[in-house]
C-alpha positions, 0 to 999 in steps of 0.5 A, a space after each residue: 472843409 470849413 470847421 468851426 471851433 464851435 461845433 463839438 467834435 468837428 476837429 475829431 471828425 474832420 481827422 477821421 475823414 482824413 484817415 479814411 481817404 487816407 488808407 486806400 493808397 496807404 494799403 496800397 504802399 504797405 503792400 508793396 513793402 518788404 516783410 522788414 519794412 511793414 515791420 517797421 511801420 508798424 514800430 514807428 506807427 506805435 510810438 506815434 500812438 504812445 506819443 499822442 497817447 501822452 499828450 492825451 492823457 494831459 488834455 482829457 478832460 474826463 481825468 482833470 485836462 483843460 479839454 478844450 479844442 486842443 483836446 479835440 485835436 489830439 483825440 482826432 490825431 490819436 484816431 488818425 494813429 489808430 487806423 495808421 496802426 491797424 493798417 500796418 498790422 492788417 498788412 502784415 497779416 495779409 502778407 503772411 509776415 506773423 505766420 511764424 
């Protein structure tokens, strides 16, 4: 997939697909975790988050960032994390691990 640094929102798009071929067979690997080992993921998922979630909040230009394509990357990263989170939370759930 080529992208163009000139397309607005071609780097946040290109992660989100990379995500979405993505889950599938992370489901799939989570599924096969213990109880400990989902929790786990989900930990380390979350600090991923924050972490993009700071650098995020350098570059954004809505709050003074330079934006930018670096911008772009980040927000795509922080969508990637997202959806590695959910997913680790949503197996959790369908495991039973948060019934108590």
């Amino acid at each position: 997939m080529a992208i163009s640094s000139q397309e607005p929102g071609a780097l946040k798009s290109a992660a989100n697909e990379v995500a979405d071929a993505f889950r599938a067979p992370d489901v799939a690997a989570l599924e096969r975790l213990t109880e400990a080992e989902r929790e786990e993921q989900v930990r380390a998922r979350a600090k991923l988050f924050h972490h993009l979630d700071q650098m995020w909040d350098k570059v954004n230009p809505r709050r003074g960032g330079p934006g930018g394509q670096a911008a772009e990357v980040i927000a795509g990263m922080r969508d990637i994390a997202v959806k590695l989170y959910e997913d680790a939370t949503a197996a959790q759930r369908r495991a039973g691990d948060l019934d108590g």
